[in-house]
C-alpha positions in Angstrom: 36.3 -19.6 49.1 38.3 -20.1 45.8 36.6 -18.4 42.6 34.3 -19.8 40.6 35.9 -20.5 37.0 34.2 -19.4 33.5 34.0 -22.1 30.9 36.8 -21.1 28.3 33.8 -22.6 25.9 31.4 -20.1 26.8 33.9 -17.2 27.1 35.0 -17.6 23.7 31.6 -17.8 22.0 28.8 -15.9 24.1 29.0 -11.5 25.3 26.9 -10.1 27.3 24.7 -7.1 26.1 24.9 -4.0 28.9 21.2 -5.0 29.6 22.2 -8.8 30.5 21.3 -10.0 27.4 23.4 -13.1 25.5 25.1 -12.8 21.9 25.7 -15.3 19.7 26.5 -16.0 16.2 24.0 -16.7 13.9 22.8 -20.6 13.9 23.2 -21.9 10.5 26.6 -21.1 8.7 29.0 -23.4 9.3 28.5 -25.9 6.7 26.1 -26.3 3.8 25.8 -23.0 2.1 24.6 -24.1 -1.3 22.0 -25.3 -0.1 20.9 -21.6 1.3 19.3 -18.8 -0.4 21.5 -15.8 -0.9 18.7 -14.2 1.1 19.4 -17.0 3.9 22.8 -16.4 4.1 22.4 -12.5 3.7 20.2 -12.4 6.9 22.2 -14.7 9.0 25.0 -12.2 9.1 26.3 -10.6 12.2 25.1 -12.0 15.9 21.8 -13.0 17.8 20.1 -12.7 21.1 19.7 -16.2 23.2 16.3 -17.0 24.2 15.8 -17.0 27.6 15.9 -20.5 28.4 19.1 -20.5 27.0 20.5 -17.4 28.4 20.1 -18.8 31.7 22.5 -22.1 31.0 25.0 -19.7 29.2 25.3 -17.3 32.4 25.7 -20.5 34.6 29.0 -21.1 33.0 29.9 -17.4 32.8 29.8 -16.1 36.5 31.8 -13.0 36.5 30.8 -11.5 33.5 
């Protein structure tokens, strides 16, 4: 059977923790930053964990990693 590919989507925008666990960037910066507190912006820094419903869809299109 041929391999299964990763979306190129995913692989660019999701990691995987050692413990299985998604990464992502923080929702909420791309657009619209006046708007936010300096506090806001300050504490959306850096990445998050995926819920677990979400985890699950990411990991479907990421089979190998």
């Amino acid at each position: 059977m041929p391999k299964m590919k990763t979306k190129s989507g995913a692989k660019k925008r999701f990691s995987l923790t050692a413990s299985g666990k998604v990464r992502a960037a923080q929702r909420g910066k791309q657009h619209g930053m006046i708007k936010r507190t300096n506090k806001q912006i300050r504490n959306l820094r850096g990445k998050a964990n995926l819920s677990k419903p979400d985890a699950k869809i990411v990991k479907k299109f990421m089979p190998y990693a």
